[in-house]
py3Dmol code that shows the C-alpha trace and the ligand (Angstrom):
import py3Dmol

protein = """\
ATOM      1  CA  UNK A   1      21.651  23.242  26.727  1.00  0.00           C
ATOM      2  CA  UNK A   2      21.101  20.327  24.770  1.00  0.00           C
ATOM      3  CA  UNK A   3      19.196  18.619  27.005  1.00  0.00           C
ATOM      4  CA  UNK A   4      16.635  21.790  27.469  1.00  0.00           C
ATOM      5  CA  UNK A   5      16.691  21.744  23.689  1.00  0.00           C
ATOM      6  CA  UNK A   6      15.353  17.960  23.709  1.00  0.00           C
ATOM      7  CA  UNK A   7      12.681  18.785  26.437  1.00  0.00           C
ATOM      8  CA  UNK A   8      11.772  21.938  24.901  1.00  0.00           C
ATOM      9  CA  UNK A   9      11.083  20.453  21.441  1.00  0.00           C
ATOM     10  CA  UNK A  10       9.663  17.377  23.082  1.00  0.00           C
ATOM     11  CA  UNK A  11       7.287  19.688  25.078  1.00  0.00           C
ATOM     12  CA  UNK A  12       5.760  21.031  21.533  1.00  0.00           C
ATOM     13  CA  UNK A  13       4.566  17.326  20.849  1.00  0.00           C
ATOM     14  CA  UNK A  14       4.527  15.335  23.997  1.00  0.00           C
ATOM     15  CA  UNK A  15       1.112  16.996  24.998  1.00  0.00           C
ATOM     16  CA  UNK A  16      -0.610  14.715  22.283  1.00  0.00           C
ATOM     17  CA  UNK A  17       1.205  11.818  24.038  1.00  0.00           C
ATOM     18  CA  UNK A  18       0.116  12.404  27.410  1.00  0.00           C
ATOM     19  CA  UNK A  19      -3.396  13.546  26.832  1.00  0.00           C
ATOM     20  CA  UNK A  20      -3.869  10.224  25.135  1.00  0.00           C
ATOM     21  CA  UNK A  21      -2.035   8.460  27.876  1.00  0.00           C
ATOM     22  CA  UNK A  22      -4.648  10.017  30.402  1.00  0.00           C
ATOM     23  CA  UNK A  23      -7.970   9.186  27.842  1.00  0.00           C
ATOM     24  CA  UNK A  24      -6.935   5.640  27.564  1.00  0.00           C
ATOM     25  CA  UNK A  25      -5.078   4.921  30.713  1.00  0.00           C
ATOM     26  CA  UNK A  26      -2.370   4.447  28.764  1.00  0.00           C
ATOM     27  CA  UNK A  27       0.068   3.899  30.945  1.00  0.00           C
ATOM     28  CA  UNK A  28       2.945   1.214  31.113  1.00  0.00           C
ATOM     29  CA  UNK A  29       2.470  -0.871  33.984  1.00  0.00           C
ATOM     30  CA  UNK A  30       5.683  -3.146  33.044  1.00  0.00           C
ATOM     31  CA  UNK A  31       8.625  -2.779  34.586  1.00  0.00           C
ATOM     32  CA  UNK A  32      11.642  -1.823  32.661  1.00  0.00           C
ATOM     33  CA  UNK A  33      12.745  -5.719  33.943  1.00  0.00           C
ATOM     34  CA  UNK A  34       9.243  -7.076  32.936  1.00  0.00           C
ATOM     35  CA  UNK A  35      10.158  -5.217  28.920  1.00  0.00           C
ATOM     36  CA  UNK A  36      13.553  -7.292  29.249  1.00  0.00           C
ATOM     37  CA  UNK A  37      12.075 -10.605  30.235  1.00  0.00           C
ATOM     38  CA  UNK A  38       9.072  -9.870  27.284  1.00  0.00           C
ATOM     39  CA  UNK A  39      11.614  -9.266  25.023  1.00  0.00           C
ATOM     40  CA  UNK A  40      13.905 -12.052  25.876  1.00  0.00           C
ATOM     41  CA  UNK A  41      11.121 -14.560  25.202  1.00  0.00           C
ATOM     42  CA  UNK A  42      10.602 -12.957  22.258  1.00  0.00           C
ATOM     43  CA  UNK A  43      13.979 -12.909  20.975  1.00  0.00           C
ATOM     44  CA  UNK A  44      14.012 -16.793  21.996  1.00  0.00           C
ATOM     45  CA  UNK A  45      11.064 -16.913  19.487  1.00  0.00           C
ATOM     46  CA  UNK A  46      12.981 -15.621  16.464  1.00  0.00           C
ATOM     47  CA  UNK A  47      15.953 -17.428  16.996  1.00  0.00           C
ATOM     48  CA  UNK A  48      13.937 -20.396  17.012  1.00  0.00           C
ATOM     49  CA  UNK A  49      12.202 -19.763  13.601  1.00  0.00           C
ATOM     50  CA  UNK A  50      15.830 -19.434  11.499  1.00  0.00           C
ATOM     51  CA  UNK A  51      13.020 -19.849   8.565  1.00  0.00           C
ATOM     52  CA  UNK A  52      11.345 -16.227   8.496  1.00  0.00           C
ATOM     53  CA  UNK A  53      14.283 -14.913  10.537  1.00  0.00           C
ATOM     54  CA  UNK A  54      17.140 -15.620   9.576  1.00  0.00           C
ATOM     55  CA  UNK A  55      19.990 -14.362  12.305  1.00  0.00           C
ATOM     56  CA  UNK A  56      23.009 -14.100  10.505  1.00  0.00           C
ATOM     57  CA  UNK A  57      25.734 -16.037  12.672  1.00  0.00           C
ATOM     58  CA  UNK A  58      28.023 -14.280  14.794  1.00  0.00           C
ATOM     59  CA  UNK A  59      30.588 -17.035  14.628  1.00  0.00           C
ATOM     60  CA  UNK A  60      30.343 -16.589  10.645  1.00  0.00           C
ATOM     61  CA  UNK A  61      30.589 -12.770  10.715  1.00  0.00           C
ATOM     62  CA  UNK A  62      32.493 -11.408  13.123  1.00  0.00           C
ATOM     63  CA  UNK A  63      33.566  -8.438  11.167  1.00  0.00           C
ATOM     64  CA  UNK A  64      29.790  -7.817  10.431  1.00  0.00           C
ATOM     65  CA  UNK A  65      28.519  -7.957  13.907  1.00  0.00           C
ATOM     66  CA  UNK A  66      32.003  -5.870  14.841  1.00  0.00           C
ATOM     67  CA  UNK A  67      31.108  -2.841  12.785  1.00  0.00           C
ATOM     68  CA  UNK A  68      27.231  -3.178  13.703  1.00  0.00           C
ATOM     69  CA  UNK A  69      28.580  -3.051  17.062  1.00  0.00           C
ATOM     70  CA  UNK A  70      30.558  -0.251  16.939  1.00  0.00           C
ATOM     71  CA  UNK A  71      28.302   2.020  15.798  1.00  0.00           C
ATOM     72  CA  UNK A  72      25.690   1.280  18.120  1.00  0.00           C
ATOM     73  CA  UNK A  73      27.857   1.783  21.249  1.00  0.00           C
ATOM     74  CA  UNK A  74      28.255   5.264  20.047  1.00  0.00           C
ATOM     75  CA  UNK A  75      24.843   5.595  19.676  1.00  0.00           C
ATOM     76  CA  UNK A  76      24.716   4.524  23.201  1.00  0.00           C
ATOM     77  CA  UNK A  77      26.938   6.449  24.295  1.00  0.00           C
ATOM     78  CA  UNK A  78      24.453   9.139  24.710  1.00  0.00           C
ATOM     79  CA  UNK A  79      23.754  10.219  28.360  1.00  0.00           C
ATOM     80  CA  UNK A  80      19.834  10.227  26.622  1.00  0.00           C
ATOM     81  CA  UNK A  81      19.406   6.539  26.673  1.00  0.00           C
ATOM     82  CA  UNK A  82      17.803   6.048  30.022  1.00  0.00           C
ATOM     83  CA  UNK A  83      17.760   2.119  30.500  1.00  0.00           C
ATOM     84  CA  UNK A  84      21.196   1.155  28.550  1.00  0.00           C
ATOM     85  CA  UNK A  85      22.404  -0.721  31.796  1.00  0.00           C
ATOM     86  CA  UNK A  86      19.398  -3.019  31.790  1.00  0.00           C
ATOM     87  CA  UNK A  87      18.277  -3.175  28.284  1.00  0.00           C
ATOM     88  CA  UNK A  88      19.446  -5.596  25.595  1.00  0.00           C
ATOM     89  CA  UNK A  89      20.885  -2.742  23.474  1.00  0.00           C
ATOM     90  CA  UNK A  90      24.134  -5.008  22.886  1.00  0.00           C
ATOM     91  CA  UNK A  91      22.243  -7.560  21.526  1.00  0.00           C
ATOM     92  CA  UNK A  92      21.773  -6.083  18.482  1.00  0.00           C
ATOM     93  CA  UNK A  93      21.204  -9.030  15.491  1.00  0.00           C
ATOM     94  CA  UNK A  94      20.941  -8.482  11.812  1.00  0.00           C
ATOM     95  CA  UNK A  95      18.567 -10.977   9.588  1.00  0.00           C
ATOM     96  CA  UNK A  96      19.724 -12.252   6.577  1.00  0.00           C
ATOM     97  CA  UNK A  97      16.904 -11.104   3.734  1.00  0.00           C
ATOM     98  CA  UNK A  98      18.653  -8.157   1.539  1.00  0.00           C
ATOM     99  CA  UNK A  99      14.952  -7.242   0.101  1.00  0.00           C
ATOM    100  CA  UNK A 100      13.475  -5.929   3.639  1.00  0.00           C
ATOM    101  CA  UNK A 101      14.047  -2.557   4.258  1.00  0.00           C
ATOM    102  CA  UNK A 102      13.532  -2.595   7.908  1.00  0.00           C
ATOM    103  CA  UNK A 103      14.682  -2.643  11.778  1.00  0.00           C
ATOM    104  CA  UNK A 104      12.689  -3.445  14.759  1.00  0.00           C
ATOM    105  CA  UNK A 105      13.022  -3.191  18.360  1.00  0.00           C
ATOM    106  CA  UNK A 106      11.298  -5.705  21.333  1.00  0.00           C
ATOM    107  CA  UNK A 107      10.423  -4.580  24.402  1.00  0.00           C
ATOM    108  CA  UNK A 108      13.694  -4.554  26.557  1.00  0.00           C
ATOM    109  CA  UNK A 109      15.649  -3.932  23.743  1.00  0.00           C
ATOM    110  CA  UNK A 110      16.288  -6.535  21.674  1.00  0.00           C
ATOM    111  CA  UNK A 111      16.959  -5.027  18.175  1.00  0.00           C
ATOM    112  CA  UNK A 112      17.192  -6.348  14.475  1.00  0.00           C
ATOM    113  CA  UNK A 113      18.079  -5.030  11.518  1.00  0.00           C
ATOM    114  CA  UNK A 114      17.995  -6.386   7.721  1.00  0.00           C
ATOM    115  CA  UNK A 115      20.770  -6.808   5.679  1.00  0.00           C
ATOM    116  CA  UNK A 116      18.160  -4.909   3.300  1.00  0.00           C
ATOM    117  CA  UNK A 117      18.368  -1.941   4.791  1.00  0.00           C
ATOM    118  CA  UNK A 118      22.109  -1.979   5.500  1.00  0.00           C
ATOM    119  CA  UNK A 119      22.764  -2.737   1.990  1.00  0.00           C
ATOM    120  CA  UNK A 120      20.259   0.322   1.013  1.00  0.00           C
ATOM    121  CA  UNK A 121      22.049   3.090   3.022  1.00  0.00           C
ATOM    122  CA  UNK A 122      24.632   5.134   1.996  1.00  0.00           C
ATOM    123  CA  UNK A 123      26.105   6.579   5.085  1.00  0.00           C
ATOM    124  CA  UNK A 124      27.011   5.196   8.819  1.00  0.00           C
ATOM    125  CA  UNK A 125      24.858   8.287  10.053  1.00  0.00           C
ATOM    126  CA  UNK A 126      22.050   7.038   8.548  1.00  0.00           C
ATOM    127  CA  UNK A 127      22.612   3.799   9.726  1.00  0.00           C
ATOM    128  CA  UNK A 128      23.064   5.147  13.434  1.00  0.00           C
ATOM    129  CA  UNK A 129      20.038   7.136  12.939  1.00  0.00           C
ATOM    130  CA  UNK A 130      17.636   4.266  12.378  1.00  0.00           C
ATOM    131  CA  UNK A 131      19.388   2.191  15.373  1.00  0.00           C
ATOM    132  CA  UNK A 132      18.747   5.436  17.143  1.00  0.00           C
ATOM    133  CA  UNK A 133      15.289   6.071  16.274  1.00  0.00           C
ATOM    134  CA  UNK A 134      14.826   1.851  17.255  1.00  0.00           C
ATOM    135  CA  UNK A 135      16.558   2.375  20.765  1.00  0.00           C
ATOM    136  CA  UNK A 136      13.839   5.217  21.529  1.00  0.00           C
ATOM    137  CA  UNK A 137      11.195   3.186  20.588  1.00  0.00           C
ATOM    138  CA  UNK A 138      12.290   0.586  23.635  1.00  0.00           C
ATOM    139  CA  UNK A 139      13.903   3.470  25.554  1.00  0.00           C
ATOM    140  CA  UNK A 140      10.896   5.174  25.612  1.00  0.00           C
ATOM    141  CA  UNK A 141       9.016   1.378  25.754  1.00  0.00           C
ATOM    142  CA  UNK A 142       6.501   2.727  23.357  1.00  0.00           C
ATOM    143  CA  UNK A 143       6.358  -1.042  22.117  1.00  0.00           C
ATOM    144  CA  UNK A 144       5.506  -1.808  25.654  1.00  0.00           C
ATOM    145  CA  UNK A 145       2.180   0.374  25.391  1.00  0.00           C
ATOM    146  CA  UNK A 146       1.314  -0.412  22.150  1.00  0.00           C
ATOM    147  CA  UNK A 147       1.401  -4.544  23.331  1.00  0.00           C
ATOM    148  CA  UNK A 148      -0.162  -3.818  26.487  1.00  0.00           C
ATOM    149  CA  UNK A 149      -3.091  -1.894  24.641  1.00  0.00           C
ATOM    150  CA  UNK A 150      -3.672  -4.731  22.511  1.00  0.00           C
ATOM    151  CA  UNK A 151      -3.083  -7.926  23.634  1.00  0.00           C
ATOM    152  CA  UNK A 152      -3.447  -6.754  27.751  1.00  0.00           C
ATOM    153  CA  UNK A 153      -1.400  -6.917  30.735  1.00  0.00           C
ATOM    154  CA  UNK A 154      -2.028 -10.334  32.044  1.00  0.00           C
ATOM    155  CA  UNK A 155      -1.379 -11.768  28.518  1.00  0.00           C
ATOM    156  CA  UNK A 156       1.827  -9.959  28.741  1.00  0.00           C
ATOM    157  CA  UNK A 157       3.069 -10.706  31.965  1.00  0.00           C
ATOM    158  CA  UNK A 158       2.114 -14.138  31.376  1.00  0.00           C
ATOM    159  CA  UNK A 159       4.489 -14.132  28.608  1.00  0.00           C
ATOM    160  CA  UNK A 160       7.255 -12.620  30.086  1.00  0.00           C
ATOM    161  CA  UNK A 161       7.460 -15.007  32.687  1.00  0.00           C
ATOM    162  CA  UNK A 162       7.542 -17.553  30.660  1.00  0.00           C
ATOM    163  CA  UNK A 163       3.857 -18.700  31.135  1.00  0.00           C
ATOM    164  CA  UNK A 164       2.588 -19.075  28.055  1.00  0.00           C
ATOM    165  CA  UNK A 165       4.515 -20.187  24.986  1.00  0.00           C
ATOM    166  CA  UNK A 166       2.040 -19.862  22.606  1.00  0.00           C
ATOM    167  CA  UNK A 167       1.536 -16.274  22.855  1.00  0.00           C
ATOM    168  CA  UNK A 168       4.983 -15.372  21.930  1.00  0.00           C
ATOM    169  CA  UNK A 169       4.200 -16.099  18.206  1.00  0.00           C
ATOM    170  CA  UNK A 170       1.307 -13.915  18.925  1.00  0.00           C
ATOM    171  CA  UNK A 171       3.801 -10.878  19.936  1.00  0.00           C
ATOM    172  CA  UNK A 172       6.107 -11.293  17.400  1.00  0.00           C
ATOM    173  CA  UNK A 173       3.465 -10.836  15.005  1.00  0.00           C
ATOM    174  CA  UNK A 174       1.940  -7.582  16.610  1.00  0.00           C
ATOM    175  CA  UNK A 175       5.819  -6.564  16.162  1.00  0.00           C
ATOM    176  CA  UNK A 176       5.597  -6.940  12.865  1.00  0.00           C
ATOM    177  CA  UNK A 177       2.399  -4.869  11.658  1.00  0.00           C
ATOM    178  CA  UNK A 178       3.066  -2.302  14.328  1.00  0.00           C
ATOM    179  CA  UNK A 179       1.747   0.963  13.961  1.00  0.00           C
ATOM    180  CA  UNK A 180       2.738   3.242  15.770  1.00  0.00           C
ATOM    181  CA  UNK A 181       1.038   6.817  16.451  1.00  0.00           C
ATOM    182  CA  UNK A 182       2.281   9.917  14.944  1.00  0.00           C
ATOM    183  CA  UNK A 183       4.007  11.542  18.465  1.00  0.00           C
ATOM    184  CA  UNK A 184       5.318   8.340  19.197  1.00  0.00           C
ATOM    185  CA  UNK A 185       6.966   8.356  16.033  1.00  0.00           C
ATOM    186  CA  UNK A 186       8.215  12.420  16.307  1.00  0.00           C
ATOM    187  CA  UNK A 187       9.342  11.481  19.807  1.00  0.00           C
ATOM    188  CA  UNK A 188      11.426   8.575  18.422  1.00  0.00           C
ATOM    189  CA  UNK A 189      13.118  10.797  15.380  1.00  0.00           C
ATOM    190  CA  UNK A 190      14.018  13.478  17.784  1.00  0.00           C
ATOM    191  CA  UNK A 191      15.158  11.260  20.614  1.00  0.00           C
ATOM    192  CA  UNK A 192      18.013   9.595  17.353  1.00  0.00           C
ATOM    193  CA  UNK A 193      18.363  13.477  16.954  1.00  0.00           C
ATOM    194  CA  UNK A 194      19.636  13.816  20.326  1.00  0.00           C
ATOM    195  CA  UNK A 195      21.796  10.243  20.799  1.00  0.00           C
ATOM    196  CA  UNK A 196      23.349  11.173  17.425  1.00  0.00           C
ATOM    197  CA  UNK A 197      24.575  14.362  18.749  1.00  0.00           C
ATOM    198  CA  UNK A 198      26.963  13.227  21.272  1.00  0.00           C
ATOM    199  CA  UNK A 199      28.075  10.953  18.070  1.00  0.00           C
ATOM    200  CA  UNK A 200      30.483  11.177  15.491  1.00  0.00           C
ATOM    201  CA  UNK A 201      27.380  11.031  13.089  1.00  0.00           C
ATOM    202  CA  UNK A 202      25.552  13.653  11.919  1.00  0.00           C
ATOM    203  CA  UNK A 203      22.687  14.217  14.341  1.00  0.00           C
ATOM    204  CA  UNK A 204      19.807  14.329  11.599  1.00  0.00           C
ATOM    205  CA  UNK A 205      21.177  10.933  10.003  1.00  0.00           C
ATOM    206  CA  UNK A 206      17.586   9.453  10.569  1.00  0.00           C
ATOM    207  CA  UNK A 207      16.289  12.226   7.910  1.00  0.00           C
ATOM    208  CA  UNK A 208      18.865  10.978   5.396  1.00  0.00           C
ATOM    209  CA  UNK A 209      17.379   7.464   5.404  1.00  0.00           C
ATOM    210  CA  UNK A 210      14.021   9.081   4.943  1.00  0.00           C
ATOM    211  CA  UNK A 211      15.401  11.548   2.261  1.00  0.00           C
ATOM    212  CA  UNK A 212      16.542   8.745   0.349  1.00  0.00           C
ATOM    213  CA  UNK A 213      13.300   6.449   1.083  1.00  0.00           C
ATOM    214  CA  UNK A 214      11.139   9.659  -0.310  1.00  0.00           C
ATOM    215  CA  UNK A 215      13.219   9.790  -3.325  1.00  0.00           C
ATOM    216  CA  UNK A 216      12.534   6.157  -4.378  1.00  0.00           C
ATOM    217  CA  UNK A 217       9.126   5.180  -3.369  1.00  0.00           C
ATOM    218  CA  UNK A 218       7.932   6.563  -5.779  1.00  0.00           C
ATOM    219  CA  UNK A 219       9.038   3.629  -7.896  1.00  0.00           C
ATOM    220  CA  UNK A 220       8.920   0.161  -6.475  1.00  0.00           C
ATOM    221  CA  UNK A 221       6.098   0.270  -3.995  1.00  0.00           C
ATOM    222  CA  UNK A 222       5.879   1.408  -0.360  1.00  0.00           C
ATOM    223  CA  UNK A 223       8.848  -0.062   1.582  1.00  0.00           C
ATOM    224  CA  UNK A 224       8.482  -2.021   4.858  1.00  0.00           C
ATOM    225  CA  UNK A 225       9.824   0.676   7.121  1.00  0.00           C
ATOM    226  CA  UNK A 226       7.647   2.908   6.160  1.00  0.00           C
ATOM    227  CA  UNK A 227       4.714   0.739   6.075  1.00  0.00           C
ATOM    228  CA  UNK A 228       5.259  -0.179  10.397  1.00  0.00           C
ATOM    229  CA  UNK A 229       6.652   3.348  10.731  1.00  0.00           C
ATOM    230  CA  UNK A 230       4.610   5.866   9.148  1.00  0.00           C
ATOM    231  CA  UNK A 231       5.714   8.600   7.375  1.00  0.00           C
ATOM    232  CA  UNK A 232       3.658  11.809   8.598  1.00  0.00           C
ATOM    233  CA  UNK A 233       4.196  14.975   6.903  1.00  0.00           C
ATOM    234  CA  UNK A 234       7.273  17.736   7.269  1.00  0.00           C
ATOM    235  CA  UNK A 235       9.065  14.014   9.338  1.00  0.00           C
ATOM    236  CA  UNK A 236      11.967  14.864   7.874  1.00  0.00           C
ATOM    237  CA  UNK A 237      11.387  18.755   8.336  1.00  0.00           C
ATOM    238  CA  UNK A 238      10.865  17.827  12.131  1.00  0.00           C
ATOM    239  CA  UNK A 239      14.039  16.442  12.417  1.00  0.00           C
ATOM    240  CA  UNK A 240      16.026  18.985  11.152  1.00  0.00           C
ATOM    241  CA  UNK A 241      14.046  21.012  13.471  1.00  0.00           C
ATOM    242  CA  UNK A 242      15.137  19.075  16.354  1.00  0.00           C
ATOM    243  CA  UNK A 243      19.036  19.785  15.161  1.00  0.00           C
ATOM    244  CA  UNK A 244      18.482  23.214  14.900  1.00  0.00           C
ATOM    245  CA  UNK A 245      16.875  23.621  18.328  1.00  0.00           C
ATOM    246  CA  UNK A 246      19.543  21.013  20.064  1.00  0.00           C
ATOM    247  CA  UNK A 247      22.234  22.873  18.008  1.00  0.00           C
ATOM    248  CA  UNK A 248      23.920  19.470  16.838  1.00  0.00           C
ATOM    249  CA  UNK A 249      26.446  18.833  14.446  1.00  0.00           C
ATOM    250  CA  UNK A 250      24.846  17.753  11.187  1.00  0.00           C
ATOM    251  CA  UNK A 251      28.208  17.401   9.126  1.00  0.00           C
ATOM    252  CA  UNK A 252      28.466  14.160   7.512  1.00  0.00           C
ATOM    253  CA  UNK A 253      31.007  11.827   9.228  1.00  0.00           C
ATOM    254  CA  UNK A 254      32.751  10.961   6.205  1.00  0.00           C
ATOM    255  CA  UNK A 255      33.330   7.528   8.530  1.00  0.00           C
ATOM    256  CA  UNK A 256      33.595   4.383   6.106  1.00  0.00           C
ATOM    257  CA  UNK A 257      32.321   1.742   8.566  1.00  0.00           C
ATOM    258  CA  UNK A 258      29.187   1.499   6.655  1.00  0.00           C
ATOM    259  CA  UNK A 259      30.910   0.389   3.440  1.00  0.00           C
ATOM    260  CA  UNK A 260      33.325  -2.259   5.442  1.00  0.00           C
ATOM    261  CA  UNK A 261      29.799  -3.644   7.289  1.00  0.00           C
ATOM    262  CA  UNK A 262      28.389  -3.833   3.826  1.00  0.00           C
ATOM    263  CA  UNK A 263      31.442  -5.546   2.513  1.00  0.00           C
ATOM    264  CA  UNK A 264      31.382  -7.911   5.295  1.00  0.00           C
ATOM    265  CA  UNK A 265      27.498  -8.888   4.146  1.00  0.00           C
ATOM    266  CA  UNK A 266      26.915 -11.846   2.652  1.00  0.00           C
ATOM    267  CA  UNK A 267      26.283 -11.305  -0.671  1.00  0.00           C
TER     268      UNK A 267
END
"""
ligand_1 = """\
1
ZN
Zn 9.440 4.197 14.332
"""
view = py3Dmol.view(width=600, height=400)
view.addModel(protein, "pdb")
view.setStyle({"model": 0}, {"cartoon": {"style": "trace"}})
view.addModel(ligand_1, "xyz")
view.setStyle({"model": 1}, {"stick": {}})
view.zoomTo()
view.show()
């Protein structure tokens, strides 16, 4: 039932996606391995700049990386996340900068997130719901069509095999003034709708990180995440949408791993 829920909901938006896909030829021609060899380049690439990204240590914060951890192998626990076996899911790496509110995924998986936005939330389900809403980007390798539509496939494949070093600065940018289009975006929210439901987590935790973004940006300007991940109307509607079609539990977890990750934050 949940499943049919997913598809069924997914089946109210996903004709924007595909008629696109067929105007533009918009079609992946990666490999799922290809994503994982794009991304690994590319996560080479930030872990050689420890200047604008710096990967907080693993050796340093165990406990950090522990919690991080945690929660996204329930995430991934989900029976919805089709390449978990050969993406980088476990990779997962936060960035030391407490003033970007923001995650991103590679192709292949590869995920960061900024002490920023751990330090903004105020629950583990919305937490789970942005790594959620991340892993469907690369689960779903929208990334992958976005790059391939603008920097082309030979370019890409280039990259991923390691043929061009130069171009990897040129990805990572591209990753981060990403824009991605408004079904790719409602496909993403109600995929974290449907990992969060075989969770612990509430299944609309994604909303309650845009609930709270809503509230306050108003005030200090538009925040990153919502800058690369636009905010289209009734988003947070559409999620609880999703719940209520998949019939997911959207009690709060009450789970206080959020509070020990941001305790074991550097300050
Ligand atoms: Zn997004």
């Amino acid at each position: 039932m949940k499943y049919s829920a997913l598809y069924l909901y997914l089946l109210l938006f996903a004709p924007l996606l595909i008629s696109s896909c067929d105007r533009n030829g918009d079609i992946v021609i990666f490999s799922p391995k290809e994503d994982v060899a794009l991304g690994a380049q590319v996560n080479q690439e930030i872990l050689n700049n420890p200047d604008e990204y710096p990967v907080l240590s693993e050796e340093e914060y165990p406990e950090a990386y522990k919690y991080l951890r945690a929660i996204t192998e329930e995430v991934l626990s989900s029976e919805e996340v089709q390449y978990k076996d050969i993406f980088a899911y476990d990779s997962i790496k936060i960035i030391q900068n407490d003033s970007i509110l923001n995650a991103f995924a590679t192709p292949g998986g590869y995920i960061y997130v900024y002490t920023g936005l751990i330090k903004y939330l105020d629950s583990p389900d919305h937490l789970a719901g942005v790594i959620g809403h991340e892993i469907a980007h690369a689960d779903q390798r929208h990334t992958s069509k976005m790059l391939q539509r603008q920097m082309g496939i030979q370019l890409l494949l280039d990259i991923a095999l390691g043929q061009n070093q130069g171009a990897v600065t040129q990805v990572l940018q591209q990753l981060g003034s990403l824009k991605f289009s408004r079904s790719a975006e409602t496909e993403s929210d109600a995929f974290s709708v449907a990992y969060l439901s075989s969770t612990p987590y509430a299944c609309t935790g994604a909303a309650g990180f845009f609930e709270k973004l809503e509230e306050e940006a108003s005030g200090s300007g538009v925040p990153t995440f919502l800058s690369t991940h636009p905010n289209p109307d009734n988003r947070i509607e559409n999620i609880r949408q999703a719940a209520e079609e998949m019939a997911c539990d959207t009690t709060p977890s009450g789970s206080d791993i959020l509070q020990k990750l941001q305790n074991s934050l550097p300050n």
